[in-house]
C-alpha positions in Angstrom: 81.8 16.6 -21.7 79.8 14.0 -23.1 78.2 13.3 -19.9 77.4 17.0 -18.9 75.3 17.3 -23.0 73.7 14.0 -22.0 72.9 15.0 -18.4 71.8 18.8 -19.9 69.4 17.1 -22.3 67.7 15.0 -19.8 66.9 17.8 -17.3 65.6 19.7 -20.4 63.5 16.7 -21.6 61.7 16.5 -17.9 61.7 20.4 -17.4 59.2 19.6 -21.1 57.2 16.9 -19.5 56.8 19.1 -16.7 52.8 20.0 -16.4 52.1 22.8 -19.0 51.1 26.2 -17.6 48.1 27.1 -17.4 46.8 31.0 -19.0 43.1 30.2 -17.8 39.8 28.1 -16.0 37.0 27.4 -16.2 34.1 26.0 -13.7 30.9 24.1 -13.6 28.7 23.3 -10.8 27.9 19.8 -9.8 24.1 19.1 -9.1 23.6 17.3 -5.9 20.0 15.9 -5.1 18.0 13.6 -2.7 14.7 12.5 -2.2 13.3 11.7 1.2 10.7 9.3 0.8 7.4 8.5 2.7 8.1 5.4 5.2 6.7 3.9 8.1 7.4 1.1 10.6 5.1 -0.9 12.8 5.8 -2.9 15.7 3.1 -4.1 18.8 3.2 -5.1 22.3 0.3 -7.9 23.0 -3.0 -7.3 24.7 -2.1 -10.3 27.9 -5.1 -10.3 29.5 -3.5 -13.1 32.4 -5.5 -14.9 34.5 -10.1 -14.8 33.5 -12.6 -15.7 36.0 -15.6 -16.4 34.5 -17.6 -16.2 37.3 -16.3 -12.3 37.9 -19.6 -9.8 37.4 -16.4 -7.5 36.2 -15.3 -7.4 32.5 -11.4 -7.8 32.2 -9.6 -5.2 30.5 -5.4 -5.0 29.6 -3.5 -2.9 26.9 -1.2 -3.8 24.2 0.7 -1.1 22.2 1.8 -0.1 18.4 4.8 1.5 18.0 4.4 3.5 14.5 7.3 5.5 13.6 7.5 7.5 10.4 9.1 9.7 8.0 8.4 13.9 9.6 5.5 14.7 7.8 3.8 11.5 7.1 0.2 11.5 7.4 -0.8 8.2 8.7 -3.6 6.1 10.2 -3.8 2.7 11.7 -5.7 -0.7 11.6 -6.2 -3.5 13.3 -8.1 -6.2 11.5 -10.8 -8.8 12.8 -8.3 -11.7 14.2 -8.5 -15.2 13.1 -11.8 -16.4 14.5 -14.0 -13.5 14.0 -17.9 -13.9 14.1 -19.7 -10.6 14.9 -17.2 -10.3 17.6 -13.2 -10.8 17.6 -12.9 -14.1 19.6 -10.1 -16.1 20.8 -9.9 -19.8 21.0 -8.2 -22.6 22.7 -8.7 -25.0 19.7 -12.4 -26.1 20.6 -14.1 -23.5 22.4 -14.2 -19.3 21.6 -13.7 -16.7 24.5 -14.9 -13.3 23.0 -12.9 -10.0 23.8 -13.0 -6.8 22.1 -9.9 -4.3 21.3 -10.7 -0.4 21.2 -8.6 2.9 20.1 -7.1 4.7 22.9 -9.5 7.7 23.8 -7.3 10.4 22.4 -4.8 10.7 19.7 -1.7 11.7 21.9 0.8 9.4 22.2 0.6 6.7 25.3 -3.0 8.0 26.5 -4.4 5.5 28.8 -7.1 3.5 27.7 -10.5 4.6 28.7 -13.7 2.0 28.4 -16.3 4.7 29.1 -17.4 5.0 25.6 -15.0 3.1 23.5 -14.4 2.8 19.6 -14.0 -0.2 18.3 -9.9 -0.6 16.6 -11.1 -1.6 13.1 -10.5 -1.3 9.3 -13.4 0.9 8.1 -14.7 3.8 8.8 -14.6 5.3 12.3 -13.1 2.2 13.4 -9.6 3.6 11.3 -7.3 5.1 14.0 -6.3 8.3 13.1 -3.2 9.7 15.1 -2.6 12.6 12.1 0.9 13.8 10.8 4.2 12.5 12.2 5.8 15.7 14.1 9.2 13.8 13.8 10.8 10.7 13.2 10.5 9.4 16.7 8.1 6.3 17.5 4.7 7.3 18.6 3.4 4.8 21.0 -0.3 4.0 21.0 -2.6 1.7 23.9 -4.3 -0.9 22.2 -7.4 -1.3 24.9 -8.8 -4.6 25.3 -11.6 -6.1 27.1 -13.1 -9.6 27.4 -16.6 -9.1 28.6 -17.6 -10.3 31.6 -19.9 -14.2 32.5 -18.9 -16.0 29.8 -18.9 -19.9 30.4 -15.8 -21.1 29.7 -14.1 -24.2 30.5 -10.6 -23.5 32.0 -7.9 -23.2 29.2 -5.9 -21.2 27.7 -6.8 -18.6 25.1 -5.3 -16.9 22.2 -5.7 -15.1 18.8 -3.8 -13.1 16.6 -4.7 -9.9 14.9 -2.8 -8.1 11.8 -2.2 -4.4 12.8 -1.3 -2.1 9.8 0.0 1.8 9.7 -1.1 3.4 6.2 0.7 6.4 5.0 
């Protein structure tokens, strides 16, 4: 009998540790929140302009792109800034000598319009120079020409030419 009181009062001591009933709840809400942030990303394809004859009466043009893609939303515009060896004209150089060239905005703020050097803007940092493609529609990349033209005549020595220019999206 012993062993059917001790066996009784364990089941009873873990039918008392058993989880309590319950008469009643109660609730609360858990606040969830984001904030989606303004953000842009940049990236460029270069302006190769190949093979210059100076002695062409033809001015030789090639495009480049930026990439921008942004947050939906995002009002942005874009820059490009003078290049390393600027002197009233963006010019590149081969170490010695300076070959000028220009870059322009595409003609039209719709993704990949071709470049057009019938009246041209300049692709500055001031003014109208300030590309302005507006508002991103979504987060997909917009790509934009970068239109570039060396002029035409100029008396170069063969070499080869090159410059660098910072592009920057604002937003």
């Amino acid at each position: 009998m012993k062993k059917t009181l001790a066996g009784a009062l364990a089941l009873a001591a873990t039918v008392l540790m058993a989880a309590p009933a319950f008469g009643a709840t109660a609730t609360a809400n858990v606040a969830v929140s984001a904030t989606v942030i303004n953000n842009c990303t940049i990236t460029t394809t270069p302006v190769a302009f190949g093979n210059y004859d100076p002695l062409s009466a033809s001015a030789d043009n090639a495009s480049g792109t930026v990439v921008i893609t942004c947050t939906k939303g995002a009002a942005t515009t874009v820059t490009l800034a003078n290049g390393n060896n600027f002197n009233v004209t963006r010019r590149m150089t081969d170490g010695t000598n300076f070959m000028n060239y220009e870059l322009y905005q595409p003609p039209s703020t719709v993704p990949a319009a071709a470049c057009s050097y019938a009246a041209p803007v300049r692709w500055g940092t001031a003014g109208v120079q300030i590309f302005t493609p507006g508002a991103a529609p979504s987060k997909a990349g917009r790509t934009y020409n970068v239109c570039g033209q060396i002029p035409a005549g100029q008396d170069l020595a063969a070499a080869t030419f090159n410059d660098s220019v910072v592009a920057t999206v604002n937003f």
